[in-house]
ZAMAR-711419 format. One record per residue (C-alpha): residue number from 1; residue in one letter; chain; y, x, z. Coordinates in Angstrom, 1 decimal, decimal comma, always signed. Example, Ala and Ser with C-alpha at 12.3 -4.5 7.8 and 13.67 -1.06 7.14 Angstrom:
REM residues 2
{pos->1; code->a; unit->A; py->-4,5; px->+12,3; pz->+7,8}
{pos->2; code->s; unit->A; py->-1,1; px->+13,7; pz->+7,1}
//
This chain:
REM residues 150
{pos->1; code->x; unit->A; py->+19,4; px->+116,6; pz->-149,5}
{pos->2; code->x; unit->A; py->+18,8; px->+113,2; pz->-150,8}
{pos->3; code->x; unit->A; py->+19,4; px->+110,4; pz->-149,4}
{pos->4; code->x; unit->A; py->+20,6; px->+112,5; pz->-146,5}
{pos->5; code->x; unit->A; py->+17,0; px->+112,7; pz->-145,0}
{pos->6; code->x; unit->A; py->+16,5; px->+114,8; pz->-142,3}
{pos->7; code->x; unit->A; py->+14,2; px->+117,4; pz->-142,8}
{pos->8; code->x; unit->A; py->+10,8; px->+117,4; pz->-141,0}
{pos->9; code->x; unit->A; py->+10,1; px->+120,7; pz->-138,9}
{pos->10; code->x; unit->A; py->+7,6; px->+122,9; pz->-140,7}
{pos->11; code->x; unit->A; py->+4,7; px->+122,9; pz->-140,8}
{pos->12; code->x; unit->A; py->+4,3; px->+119,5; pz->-141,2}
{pos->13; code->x; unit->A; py->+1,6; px->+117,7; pz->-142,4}
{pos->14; code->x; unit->A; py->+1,4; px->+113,9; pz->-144,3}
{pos->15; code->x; unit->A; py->-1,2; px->+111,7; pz->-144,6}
{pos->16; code->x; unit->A; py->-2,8; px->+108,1; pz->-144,7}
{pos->17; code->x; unit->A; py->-3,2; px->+107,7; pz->-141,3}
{pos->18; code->x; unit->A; py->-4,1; px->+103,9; pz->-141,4}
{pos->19; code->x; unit->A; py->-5,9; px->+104,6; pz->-144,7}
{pos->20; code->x; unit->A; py->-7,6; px->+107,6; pz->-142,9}
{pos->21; code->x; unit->A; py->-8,9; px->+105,8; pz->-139,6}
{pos->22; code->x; unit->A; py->-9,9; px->+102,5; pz->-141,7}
{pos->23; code->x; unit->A; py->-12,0; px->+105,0; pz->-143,9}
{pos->24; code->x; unit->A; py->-13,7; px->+106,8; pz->-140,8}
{pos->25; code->x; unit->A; py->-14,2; px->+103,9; pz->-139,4}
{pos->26; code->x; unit->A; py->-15,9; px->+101,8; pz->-141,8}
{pos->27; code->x; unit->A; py->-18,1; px->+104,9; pz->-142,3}
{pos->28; code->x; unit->A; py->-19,3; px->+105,8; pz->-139,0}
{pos->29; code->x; unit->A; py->-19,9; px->+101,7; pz->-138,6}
{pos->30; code->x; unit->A; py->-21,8; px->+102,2; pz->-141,9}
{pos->31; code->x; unit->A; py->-24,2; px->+105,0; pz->-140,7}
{pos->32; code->x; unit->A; py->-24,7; px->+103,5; pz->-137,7}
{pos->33; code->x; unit->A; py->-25,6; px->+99,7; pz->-139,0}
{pos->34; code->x; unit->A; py->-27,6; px->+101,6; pz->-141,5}
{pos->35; code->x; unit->A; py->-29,7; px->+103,9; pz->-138,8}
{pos->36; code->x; unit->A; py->-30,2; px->+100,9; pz->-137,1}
{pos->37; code->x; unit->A; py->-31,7; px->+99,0; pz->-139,4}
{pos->38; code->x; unit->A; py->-33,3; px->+102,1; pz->-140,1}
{pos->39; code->x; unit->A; py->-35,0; px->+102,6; pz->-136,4}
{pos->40; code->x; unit->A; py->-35,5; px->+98,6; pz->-136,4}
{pos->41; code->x; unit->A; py->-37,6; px->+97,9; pz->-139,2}
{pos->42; code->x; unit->A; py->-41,2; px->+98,0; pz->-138,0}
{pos->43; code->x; unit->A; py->-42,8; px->+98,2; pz->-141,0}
{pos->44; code->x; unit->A; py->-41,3; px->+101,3; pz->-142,2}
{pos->45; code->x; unit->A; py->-42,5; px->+104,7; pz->-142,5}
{pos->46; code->x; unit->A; py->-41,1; px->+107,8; pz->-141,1}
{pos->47; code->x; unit->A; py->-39,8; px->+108,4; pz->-145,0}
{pos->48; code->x; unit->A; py->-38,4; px->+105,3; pz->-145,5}
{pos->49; code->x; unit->A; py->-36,4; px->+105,7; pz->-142,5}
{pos->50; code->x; unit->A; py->-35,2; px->+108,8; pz->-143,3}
{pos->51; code->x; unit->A; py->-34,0; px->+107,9; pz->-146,9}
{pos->52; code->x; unit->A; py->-32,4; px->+105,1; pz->-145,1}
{pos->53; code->x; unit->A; py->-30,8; px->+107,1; pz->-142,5}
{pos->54; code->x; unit->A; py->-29,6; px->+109,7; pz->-145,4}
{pos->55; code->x; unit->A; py->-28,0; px->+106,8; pz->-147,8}
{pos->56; code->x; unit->A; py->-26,1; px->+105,8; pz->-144,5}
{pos->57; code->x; unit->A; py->-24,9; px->+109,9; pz->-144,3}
{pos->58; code->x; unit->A; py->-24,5; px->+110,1; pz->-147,3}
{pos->59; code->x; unit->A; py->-21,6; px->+106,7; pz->-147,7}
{pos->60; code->x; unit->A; py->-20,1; px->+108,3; pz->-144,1}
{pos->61; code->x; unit->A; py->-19,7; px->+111,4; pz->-146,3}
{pos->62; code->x; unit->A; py->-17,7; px->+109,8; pz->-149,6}
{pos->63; code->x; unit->A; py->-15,9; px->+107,8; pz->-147,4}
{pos->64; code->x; unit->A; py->-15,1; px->+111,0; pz->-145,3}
{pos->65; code->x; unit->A; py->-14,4; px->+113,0; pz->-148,8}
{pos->66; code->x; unit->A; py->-11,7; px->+110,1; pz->-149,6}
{pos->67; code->x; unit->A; py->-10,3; px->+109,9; pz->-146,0}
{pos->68; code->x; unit->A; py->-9,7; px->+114,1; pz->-145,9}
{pos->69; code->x; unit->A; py->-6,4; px->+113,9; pz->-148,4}
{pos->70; code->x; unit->A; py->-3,4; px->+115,3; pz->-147,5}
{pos->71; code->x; unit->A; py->+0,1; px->+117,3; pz->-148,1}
{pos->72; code->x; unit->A; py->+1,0; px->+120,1; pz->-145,9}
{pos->73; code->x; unit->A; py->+4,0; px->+121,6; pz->-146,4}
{pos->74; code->x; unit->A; py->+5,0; px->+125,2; pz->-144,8}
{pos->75; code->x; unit->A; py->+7,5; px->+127,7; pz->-145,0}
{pos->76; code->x; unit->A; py->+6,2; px->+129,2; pz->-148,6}
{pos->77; code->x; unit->A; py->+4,8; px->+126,1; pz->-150,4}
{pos->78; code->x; unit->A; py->+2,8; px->+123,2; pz->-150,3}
{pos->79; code->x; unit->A; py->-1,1; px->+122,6; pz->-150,6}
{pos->80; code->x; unit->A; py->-2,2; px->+119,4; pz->-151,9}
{pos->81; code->x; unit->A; py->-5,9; px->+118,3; pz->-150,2}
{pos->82; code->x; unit->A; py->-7,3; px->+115,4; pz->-152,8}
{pos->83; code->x; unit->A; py->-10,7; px->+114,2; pz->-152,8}
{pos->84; code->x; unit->A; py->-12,0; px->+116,5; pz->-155,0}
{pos->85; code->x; unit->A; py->-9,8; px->+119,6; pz->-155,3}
{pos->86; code->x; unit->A; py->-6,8; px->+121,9; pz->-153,5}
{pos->87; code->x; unit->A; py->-4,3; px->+123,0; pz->-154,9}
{pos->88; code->x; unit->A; py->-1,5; px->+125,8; pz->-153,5}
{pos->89; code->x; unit->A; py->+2,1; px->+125,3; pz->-154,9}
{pos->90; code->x; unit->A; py->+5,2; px->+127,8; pz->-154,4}
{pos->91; code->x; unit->A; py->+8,3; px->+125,6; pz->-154,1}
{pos->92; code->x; unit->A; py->+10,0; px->+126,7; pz->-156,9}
{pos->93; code->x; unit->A; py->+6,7; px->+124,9; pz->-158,8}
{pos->94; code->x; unit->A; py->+7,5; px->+121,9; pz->-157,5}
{pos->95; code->x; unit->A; py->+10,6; px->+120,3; pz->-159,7}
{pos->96; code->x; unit->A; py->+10,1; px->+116,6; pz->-158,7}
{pos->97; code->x; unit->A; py->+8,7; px->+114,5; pz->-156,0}
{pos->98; code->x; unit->A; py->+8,0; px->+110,8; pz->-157,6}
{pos->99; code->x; unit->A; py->+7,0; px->+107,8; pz->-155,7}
{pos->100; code->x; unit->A; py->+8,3; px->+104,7; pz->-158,3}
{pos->101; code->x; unit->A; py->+7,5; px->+101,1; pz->-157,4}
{pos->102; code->x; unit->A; py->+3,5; px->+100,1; pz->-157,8}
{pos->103; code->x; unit->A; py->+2,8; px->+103,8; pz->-157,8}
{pos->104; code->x; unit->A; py->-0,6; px->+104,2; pz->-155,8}
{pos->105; code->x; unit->A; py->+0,7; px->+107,6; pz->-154,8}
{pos->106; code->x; unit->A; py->+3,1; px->+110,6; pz->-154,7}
{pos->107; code->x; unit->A; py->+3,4; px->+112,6; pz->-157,9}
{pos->108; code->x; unit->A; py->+4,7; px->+116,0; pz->-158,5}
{pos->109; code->x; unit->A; py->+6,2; px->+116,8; pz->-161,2}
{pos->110; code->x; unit->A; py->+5,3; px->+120,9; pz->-161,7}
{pos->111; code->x; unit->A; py->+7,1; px->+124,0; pz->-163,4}
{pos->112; code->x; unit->A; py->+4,9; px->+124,4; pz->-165,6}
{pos->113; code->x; unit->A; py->+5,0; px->+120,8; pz->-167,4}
{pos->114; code->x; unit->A; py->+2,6; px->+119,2; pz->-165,4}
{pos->115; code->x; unit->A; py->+2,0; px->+116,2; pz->-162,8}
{pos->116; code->x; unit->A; py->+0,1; px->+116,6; pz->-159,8}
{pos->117; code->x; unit->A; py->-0,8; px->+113,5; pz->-157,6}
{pos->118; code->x; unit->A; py->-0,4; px->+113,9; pz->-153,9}
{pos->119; code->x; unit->A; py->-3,1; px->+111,4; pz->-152,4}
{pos->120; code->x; unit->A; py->-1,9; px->+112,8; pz->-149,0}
{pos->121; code->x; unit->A; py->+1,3; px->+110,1; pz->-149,7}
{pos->122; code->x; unit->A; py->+0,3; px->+106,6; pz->-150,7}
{pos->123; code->x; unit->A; py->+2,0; px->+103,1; pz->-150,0}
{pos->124; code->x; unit->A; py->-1,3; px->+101,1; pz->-149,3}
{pos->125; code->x; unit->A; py->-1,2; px->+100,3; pz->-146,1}
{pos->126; code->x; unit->A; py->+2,3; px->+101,8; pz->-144,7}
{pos->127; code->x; unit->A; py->+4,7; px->+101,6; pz->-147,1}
{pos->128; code->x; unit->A; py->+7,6; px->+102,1; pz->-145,3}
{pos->129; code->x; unit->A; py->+6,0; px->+105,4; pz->-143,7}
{pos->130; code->x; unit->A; py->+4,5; px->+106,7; pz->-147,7}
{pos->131; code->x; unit->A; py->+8,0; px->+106,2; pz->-148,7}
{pos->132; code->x; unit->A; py->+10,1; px->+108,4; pz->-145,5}
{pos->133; code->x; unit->A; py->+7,4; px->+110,7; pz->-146,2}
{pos->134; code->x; unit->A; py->+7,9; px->+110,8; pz->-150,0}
{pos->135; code->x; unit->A; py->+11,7; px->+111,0; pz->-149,3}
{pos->136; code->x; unit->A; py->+10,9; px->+114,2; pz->-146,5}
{pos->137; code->x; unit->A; py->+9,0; px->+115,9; pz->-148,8}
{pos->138; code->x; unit->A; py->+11,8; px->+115,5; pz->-151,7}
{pos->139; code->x; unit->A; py->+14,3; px->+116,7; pz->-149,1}
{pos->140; code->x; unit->A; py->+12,2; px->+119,7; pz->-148,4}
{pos->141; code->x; unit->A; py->+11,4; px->+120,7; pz->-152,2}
{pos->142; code->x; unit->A; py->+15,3; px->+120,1; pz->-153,0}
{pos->143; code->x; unit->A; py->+16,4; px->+123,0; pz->-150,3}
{pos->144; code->x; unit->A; py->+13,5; px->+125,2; pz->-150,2}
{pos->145; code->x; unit->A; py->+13,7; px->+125,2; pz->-154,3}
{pos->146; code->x; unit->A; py->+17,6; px->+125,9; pz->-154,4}
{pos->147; code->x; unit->A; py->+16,7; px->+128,5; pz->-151,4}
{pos->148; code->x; unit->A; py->+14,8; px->+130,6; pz->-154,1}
{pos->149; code->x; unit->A; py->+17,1; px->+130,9; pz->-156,5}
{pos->150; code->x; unit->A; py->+18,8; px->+134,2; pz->-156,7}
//
């Protein structure tokens, strides 16, 4: 293991968690502020309020896209949540776990010559949490990858 890290119990599951609740947040305030002003505004017409109510929805529901990363790691693999996209990696797929200095997040380095970035792992807020979890996650690749070899 490296850095002699102890190894998390699986499954386990990283993510933003400041990053996360700051994003929910913010969006529920959002929708809310937004509705109000909505419900507020005399002069507006039943249309109007609903655009305005469904602009507030719809920023709740980026900001909700943007909170939902994450890295789960289990027994078999890992699946990497992003905004946009999920991906399912065997361990033996996974050759590196990176996270250098001013790196907005955890990259994997893959089997088959590519990088993956692991949103679920970023130093923005927590730093020292995005890197014990960057290290945890190494630790786990580095014996579950060795464990596969015949």
């Amino acid at each position: 293991m490296s850095d002699q890290t102890p190894l998390p119990g699986l499954p386990v599951t990283f993510r933003p968690g400041h990053t996360r609740a700051i994003l929910l947040t913010a969006g529920a305030a959002i929708f809310l502020v937004i509705s109000g002003i909505a419900m507020l505004l005399e002069q507006l017409g039943p249309g109007e309020r609903l655009s305005f109510i469904i602009t507030g929805g719809l920023i709740f529901w980026v900001l909700a896209q943007l909170a939902r990363v994450k890295v789960v790691a289990d027994d078999s693999g890992v699946t990497v949540v992003n905004i946009a996209s999920k991906r399912r990696l065997a361990w033996a797929e996974i050759l590196q776990v990176n996270l250098r200095p001013g790196d907005p997040w955890v990259f994997l380095n893959l089997s088959d010559g590519t990088s993956l970035p692991a949103l679920g792992i970023q130093p923005g807020i927590a730093k020292q949490r995005a890197i014990a979890d960057a290290k945890a996650l190494r630790a786990l690749a580095e014996v579950h990858s060795t464990a596969d070899l015949p």
